[in-house]
PyMOL CGO cylinders between C-alpha atoms (Angstrom):
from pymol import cmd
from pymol.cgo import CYLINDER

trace = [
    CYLINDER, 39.56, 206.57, 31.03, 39.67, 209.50, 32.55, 0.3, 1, 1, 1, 1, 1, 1,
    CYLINDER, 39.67, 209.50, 32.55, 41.27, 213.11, 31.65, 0.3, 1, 1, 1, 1, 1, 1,
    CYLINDER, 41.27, 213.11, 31.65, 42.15, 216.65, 33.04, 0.3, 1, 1, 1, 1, 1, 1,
    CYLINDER, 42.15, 216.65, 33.04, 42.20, 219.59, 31.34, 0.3, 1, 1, 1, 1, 1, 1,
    CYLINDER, 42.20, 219.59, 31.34, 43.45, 222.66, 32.60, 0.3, 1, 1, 1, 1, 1, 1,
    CYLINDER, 43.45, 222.66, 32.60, 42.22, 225.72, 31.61, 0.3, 1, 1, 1, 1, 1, 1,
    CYLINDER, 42.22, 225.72, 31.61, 42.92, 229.45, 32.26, 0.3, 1, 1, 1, 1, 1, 1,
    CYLINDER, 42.92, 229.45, 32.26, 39.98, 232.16, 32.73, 0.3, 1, 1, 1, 1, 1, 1,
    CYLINDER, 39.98, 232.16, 32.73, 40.78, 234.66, 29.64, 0.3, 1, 1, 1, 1, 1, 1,
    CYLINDER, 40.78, 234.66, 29.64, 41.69, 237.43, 32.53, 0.3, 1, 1, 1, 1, 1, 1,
    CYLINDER, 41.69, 237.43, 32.53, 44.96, 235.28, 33.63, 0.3, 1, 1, 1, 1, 1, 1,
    CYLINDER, 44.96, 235.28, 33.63, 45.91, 234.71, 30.13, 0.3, 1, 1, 1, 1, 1, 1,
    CYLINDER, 45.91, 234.71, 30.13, 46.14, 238.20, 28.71, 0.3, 1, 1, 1, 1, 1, 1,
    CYLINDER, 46.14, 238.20, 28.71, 47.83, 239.24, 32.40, 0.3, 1, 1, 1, 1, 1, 1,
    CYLINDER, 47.83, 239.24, 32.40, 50.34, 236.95, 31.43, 0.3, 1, 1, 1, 1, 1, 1,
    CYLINDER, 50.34, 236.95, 31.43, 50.66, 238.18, 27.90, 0.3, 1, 1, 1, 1, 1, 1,
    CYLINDER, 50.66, 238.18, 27.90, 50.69, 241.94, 28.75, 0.3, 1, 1, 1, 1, 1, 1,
    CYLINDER, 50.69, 241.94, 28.75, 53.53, 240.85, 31.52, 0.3, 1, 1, 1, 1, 1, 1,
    CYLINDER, 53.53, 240.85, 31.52, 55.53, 239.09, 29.21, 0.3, 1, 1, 1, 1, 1, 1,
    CYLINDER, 55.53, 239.09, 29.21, 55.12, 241.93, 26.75, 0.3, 1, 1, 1, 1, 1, 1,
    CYLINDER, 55.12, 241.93, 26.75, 56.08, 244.32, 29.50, 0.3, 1, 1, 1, 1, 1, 1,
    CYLINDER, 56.08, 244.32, 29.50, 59.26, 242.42, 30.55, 0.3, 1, 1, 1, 1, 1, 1,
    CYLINDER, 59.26, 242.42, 30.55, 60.01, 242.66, 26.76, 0.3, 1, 1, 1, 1, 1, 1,
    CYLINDER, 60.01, 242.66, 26.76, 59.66, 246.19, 26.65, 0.3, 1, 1, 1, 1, 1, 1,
    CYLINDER, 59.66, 246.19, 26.65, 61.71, 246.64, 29.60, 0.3, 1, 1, 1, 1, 1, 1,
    CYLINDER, 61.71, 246.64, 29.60, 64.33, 244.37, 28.28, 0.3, 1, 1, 1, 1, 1, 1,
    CYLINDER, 64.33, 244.37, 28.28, 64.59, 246.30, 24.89, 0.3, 1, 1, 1, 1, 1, 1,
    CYLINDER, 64.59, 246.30, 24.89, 64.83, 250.12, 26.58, 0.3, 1, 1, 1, 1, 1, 1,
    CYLINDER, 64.83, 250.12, 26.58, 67.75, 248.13, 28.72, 0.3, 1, 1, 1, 1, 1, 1,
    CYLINDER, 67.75, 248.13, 28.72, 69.66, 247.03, 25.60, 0.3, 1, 1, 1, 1, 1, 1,
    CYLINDER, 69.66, 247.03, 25.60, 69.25, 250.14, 24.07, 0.3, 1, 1, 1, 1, 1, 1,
    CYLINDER, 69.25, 250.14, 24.07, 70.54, 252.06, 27.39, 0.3, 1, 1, 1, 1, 1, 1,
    CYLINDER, 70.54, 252.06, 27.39, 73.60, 249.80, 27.00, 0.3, 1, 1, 1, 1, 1, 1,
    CYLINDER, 73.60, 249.80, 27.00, 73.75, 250.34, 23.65, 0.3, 1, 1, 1, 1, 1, 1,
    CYLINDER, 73.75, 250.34, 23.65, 73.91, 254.25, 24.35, 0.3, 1, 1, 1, 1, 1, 1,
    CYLINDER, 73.91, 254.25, 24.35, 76.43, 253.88, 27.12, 0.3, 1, 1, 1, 1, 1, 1,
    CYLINDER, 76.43, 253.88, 27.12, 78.54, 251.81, 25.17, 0.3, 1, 1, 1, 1, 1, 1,
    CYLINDER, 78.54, 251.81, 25.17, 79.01, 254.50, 22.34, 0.3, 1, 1, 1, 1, 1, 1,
    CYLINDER, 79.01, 254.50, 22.34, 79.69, 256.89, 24.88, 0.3, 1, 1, 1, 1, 1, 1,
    CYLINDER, 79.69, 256.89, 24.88, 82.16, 254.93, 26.06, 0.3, 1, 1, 1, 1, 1, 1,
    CYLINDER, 82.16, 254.93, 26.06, 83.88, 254.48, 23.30, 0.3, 1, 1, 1, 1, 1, 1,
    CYLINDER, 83.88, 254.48, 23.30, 83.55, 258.04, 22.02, 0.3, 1, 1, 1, 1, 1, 1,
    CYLINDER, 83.55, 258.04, 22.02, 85.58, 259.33, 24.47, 0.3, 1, 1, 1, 1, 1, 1,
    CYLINDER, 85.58, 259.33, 24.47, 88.95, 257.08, 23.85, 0.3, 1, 1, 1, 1, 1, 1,
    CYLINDER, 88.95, 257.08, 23.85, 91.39, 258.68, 21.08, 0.3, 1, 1, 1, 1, 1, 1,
    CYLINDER, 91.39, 258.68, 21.08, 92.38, 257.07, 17.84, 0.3, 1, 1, 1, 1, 1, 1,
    CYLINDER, 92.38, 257.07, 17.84, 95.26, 255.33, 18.99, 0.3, 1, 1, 1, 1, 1, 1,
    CYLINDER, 95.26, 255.33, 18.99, 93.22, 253.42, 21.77, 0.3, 1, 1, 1, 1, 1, 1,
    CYLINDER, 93.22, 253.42, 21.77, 90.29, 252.80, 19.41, 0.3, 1, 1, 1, 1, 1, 1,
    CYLINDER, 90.29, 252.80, 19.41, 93.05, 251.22, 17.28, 0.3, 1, 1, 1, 1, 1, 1,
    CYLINDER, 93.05, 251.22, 17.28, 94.41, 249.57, 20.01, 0.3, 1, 1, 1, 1, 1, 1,
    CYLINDER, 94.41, 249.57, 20.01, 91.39, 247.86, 20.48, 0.3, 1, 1, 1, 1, 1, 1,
    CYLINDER, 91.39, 247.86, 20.48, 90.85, 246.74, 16.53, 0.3, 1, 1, 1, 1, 1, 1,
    CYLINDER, 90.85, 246.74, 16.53, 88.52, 249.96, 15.86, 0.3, 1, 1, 1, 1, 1, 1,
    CYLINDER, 88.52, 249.96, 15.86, 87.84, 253.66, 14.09, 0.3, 1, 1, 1, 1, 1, 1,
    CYLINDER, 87.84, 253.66, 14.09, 85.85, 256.08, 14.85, 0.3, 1, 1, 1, 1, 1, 1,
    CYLINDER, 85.85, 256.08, 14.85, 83.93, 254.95, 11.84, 0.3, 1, 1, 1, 1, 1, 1,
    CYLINDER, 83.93, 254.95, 11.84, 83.22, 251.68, 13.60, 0.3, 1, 1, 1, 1, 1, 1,
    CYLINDER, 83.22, 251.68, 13.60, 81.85, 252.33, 17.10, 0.3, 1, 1, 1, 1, 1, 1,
    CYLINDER, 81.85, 252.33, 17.10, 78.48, 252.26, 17.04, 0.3, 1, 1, 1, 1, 1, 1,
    CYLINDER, 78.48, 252.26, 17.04, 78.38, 249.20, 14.90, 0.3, 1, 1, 1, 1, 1, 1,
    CYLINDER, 78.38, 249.20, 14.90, 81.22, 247.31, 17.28, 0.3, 1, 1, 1, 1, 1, 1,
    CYLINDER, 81.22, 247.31, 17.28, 78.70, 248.66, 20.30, 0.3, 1, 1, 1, 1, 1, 1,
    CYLINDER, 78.70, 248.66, 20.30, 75.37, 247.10, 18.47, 0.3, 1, 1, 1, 1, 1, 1,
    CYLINDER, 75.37, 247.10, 18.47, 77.60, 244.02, 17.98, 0.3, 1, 1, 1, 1, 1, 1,
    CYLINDER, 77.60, 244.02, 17.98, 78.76, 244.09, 21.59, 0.3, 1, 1, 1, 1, 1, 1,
    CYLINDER, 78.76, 244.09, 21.59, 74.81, 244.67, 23.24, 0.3, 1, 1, 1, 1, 1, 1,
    CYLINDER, 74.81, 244.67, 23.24, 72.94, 242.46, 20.61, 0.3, 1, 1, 1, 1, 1, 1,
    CYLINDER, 72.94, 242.46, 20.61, 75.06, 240.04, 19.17, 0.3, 1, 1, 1, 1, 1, 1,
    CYLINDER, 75.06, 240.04, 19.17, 76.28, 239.73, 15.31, 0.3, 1, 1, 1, 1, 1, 1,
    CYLINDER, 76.28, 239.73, 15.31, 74.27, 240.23, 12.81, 0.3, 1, 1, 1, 1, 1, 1,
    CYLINDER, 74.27, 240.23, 12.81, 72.57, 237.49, 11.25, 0.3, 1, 1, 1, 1, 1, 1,
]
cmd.load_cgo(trace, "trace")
């Protein structure tokens, strides 16, 4: 019987880990951007449309960390 194994020099395998820990990165400062513009967003609108849309003032910046990464849980 015969087998193949495939194997990685150590070099390609931590280039791969630092790129996937790079894209990471880059996805969490993007999230956090959106985050951030979200807020601002919603700063901006008076009482009467953050009602209008189900929120307070109190409320924003956990409706915008809902809205960027999801509920809670």
């Amino acid at each position: 019987m015969t087998f193949a194994t495939l194997s990685r020099p150590v070099d390609q395998t931590l280039n791969l880990q630092i790129s996937s820990d790079l894209l990471h990165l880059i996805q969490r400062i993007e999230d956090y951007r959106a985050y951030r513009r979200t807020v601002a967003a919603l700063q901006v609108l008076s009482t009467s449309e953050l009602a209008d849309l189900g929120l307070t003032p109190h409320t924003i910046k956990d409706a915008a960390r809902t809205a960027v990464y999801g509920p809670r849980g």
